[in-house]
N, C-alpha and C positions, 0 to 999 in steps of 0.2 A: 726610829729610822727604818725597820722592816716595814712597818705599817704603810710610810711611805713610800717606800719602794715598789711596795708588791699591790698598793690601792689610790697611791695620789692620782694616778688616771684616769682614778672614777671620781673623785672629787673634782677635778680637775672639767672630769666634762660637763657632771652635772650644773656643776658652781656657772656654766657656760650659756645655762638655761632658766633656772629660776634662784631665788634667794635659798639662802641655806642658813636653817638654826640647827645644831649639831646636840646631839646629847654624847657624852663620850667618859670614859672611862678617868682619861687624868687629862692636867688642863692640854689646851691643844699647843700647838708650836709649827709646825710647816701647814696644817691647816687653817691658818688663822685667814690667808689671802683669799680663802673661797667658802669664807664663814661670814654670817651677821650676826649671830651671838653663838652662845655654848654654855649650857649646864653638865656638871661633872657629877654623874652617880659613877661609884668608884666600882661598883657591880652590875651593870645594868641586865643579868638576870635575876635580880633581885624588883621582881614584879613591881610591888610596893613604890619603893625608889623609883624607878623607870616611872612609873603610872605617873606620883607625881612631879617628877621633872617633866611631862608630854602636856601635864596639865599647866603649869604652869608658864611655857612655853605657847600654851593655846591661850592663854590671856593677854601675852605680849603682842601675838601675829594671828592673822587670817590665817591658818595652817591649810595646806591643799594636799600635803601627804605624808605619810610617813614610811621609810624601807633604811631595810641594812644589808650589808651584803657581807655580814658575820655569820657563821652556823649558829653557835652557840646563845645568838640572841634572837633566832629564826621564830620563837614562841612568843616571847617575852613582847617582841614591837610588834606582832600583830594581836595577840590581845591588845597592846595599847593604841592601836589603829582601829579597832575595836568597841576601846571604850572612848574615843575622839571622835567617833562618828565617821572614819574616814575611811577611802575602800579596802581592803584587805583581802586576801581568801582566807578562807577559817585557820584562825588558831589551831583546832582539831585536826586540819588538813597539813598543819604546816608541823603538829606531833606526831603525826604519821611517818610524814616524810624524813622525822628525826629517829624515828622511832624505823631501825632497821627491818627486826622481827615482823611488825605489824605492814610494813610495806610487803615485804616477802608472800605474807599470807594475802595482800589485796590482790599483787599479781597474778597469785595462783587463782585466784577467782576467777579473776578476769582475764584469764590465757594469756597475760603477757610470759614470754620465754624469760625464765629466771636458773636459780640457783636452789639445789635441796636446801634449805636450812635449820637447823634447831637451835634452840636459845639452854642453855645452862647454867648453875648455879654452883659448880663445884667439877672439881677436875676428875670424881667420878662417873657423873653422866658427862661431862666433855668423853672422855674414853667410848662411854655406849652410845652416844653420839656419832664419832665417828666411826664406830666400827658399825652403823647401820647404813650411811653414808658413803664408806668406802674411800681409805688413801688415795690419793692425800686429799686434805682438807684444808679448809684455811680456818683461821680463827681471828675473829675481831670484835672490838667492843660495839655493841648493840647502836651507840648512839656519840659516835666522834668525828673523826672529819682529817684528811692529809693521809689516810694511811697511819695514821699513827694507831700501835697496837695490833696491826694485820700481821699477820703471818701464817707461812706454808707448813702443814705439817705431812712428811711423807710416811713416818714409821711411829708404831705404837708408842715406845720407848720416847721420842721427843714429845712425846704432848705433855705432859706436867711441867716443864719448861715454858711448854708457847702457853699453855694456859696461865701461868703464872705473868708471862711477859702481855698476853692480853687482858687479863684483869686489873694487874694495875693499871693501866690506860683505862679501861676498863670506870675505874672506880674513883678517877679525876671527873667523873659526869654530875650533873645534877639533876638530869632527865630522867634517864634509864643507864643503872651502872652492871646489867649482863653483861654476858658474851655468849656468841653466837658462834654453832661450830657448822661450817659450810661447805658442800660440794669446790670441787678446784674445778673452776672456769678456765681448760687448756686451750689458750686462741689468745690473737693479738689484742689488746685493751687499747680504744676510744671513746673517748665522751661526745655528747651529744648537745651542742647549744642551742636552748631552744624560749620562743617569746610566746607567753600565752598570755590571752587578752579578751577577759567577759568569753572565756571558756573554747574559746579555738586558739590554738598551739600552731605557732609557723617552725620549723626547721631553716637556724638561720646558717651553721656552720656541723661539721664534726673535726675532732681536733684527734690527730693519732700520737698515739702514748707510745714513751719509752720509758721501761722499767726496771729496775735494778733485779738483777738472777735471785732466786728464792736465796733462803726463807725468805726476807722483806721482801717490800715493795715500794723502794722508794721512785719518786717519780724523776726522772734524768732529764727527759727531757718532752717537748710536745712543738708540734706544728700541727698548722690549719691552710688547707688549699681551697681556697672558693671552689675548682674544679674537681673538688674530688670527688670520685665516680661513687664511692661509700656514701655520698648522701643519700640516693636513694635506698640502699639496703637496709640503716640503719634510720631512717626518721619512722617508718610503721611501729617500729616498737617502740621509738621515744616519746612517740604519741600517744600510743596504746598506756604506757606505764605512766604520764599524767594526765590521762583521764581514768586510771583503776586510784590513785590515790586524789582525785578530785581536786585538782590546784585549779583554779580560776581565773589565775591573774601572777603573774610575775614573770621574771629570767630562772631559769633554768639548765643545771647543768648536769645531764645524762650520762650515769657514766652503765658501759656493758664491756662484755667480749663478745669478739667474734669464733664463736665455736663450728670448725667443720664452714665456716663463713657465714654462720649464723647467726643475730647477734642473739644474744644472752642478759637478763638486767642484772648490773651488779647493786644501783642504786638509783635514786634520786636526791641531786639537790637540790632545793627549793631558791637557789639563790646562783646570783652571779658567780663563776668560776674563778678560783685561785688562782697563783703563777702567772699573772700577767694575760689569762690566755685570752679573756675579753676584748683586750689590745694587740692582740693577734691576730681576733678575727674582725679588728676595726683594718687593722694592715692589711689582711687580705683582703676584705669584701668592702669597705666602707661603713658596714654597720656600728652604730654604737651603742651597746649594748647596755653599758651605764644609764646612761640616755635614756632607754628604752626604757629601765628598772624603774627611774625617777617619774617618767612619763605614765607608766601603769600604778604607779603608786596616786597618783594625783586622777585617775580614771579619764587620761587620756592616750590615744589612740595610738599608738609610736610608730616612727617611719623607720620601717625592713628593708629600704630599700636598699638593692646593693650597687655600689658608684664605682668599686675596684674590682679587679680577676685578678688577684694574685698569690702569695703565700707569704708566711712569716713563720719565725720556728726561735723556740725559747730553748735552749740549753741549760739549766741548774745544776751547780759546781758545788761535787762535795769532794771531801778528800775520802782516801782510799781507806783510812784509817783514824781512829781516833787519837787526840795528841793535840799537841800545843802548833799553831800557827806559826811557823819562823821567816816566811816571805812570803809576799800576793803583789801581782806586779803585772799590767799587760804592756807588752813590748811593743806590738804591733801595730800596722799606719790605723787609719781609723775613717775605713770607705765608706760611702754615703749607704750601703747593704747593712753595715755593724749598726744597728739603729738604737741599741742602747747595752752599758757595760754597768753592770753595778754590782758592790760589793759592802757586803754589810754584814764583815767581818776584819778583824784588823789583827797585823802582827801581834803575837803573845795573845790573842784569846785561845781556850780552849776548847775544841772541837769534840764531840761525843757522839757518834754512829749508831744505830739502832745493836742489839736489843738496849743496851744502857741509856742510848739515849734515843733522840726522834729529830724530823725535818727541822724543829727551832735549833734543836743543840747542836746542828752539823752545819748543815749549808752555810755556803760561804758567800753565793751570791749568785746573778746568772747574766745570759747574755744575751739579745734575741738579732737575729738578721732575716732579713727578706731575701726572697727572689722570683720568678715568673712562675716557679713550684716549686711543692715541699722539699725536694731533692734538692734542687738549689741551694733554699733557705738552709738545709741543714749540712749539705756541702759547705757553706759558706763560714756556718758556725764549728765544724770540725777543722777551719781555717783558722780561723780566729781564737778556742782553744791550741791551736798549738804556740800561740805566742805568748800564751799565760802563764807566769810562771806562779807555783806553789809549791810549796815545799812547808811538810808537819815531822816537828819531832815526835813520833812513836809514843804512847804511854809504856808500850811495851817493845823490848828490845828486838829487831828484826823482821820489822812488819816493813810493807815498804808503801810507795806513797801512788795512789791512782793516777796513770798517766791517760789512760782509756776512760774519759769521764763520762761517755754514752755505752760504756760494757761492751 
């Protein structure tokens, strides 16, 4: 149901443009209307498996491309794009870009504005880590994705903690199961979406982030304004930072801060953006970004064009607290602006907030609305939260329940 929620848009669009044979993890079910067939490798970072599901898949069909817009298989389909003969940017480019540490070190090469970083292997150098670095710090696993496993540390005395709570995130990897102890990036956080194509990168949107108060960093919430004045500030370094990790070909989603209003690189991913935000910036500007992915996978040309000026702004609803679901309910009319309500969570499940849990075992769902700008859009959805109702029984006695779900 999540999968759906947070990616039938890009099936949805691609399925709008060419035939689609799907390799996927368990059998399909809301994918079936924008599929022609589907092999089920139950791990598809399991190279082996994948390789021969892609091959045997090239024997049924004329294949013209292969992409995901998974992190975690960002290596895996391009080796097998790879070994299909079809275009790809390197597998090595695209372990880079998985690979925190080593992106870190390209930037520094290559002048893009980054973050100090060290990699460690024990909560004894985490300590001399950060104490050469300088409070606070953050700490996250080398090679994950969501924010899962970040976290802020301000004082000596909490880092055996965050080092414990980022190692095990941590050591969920298959890549690289470091962590990474890092400068604190103080400035507002946006990502950067961006299309590169046989090696020139267009700047198609930047999407401005809202984030939950330290330690975590969960993401609350995001909007994207075709007009925002931040495009020009922030595409030099989105540019600059994939071409020091050498991507070739695909979507791209930039993420930095703006420090002193400069931006800063927190990351690169090598793939379409989470949280709906691709369909944010189809909201706002026309683009389709899926589209795009599917089109640069097949070595052809994608169209940036942009058809809208407007904005759109995604809201994601977690409760204040960890605890049992007791009601989820929206009250409210339901304007042509509320563009979509979704919840994929239901009474009596159990909800768990970082550090015990992370963004799968909390969120409850989200909401996204337009307007002529992000102020608007997100005007609109601080409207439309208020007719929400939720309500969590506590695990613990006297906690109370998030009413301010943008902080």
């Amino acid at each position: 149901m999540e999968a759906e929620a947070y990616r039938g848009y890009c099936l949805e669009s691609v399925a709008a443009a060419y035939d689609l044979v799907l390799i996927t993890s368990e059998e399909p079910s809301w994918e079936v209307p924008f599929i022609r067939d589907c092999l089920v490798v139950p791990d598809p970072t399991d190279q082996a498996a994948l390789s021969a599901a892609g091959r045997a898949l090239a024997e049924r069909y004329d294949l013209a491309g292969v992409f995901t817009w998974t992190e975690w298989y960002l290596v895996p389909v391009a080796r097998l794009a790879r070994q299909l003969g079809l275009p790809t940017t390197a597998p090595e480019v695209m372990q880079t870009c998985r690979n925190k540490a080593t992106a870190r070190n390209l930037f520094a090469r290559h002048g893009v504005p980054s973050a100090a970083s060290l990699s460690v292997r024990n909560v004894q150098e985490a300590w001399a880590a950060a104490e050469r670095i300088g409070y606070p710090v953050v700490l996250k696993p080398a090679a994950h994705a969501g924010s899962i496993g970040v976290i802020r540390v301000d004082h000596h005395d909490q880092l055996p903690a965050a080092y414990d709570f980022a190692a095990r995130a941590a050591g969920v990897g298959t890549q690289n199961m470091s962590v990474l102890v890092e400068e604190y990036l103080d400035g507002p956080e946006v990502s950067v979406e961006c299309v590169t194509y046989r090696g020139e990168t267009t700047v198609v949107a930047v999407t401005r982030k809202t984030v939950s108060a330290p330690p975590f960093f969960e993401e609350l919430a995001h909007s994207v304004d075709a007009s925002d004045p931040l495009l020009d500030v922030v595409a030099p370094a989105a540019r600059a930072a994939i071409g020091a990790l050498g991507m070739s070909d695909g979507v791209s989603h930039v993420e930095m801060r703006l420090v002193d209003g400069r931006p800063r690189l927190v990351e690169v991913n090598a793939r379409l953006a989470g949280d709906m935000i691709g369909h944010l910036v189809r909201l706002a500007t026309g683009i389709d970004l899926p589209r795009a992915a599917a089109d640069i996978a097949c070595d052809r040309a994608p169209d940036l064009t942009p058809t809208r000026s407007s904005a759109a702004a995604i809201h994601l609803i977690y409760p204040e607290t960890s605890g049992t679901l007791t009601a989820l309910r929206y009250d409210g009319p339901r304007p042509p602006w509320l563009e979509r309500l979704s919840f994929q969570r239901s009474v009596g499940d159990r909800l768990l907030l970082p550090p015990q849990g992370d963004l799968f075992s909390a969120r409850i769902g989200f909401l996204i609305t337009t307007g002529a700008s992000a102020e608007d859009a997100r005007q609109r959805g601080q409207e439309a939260l208020r007719a929400l109702t939720l309500d969590v029984a506590p695990h613990q006695a006297g906690q109370g329940i998030r009413t301010d779900l943008l902080g």
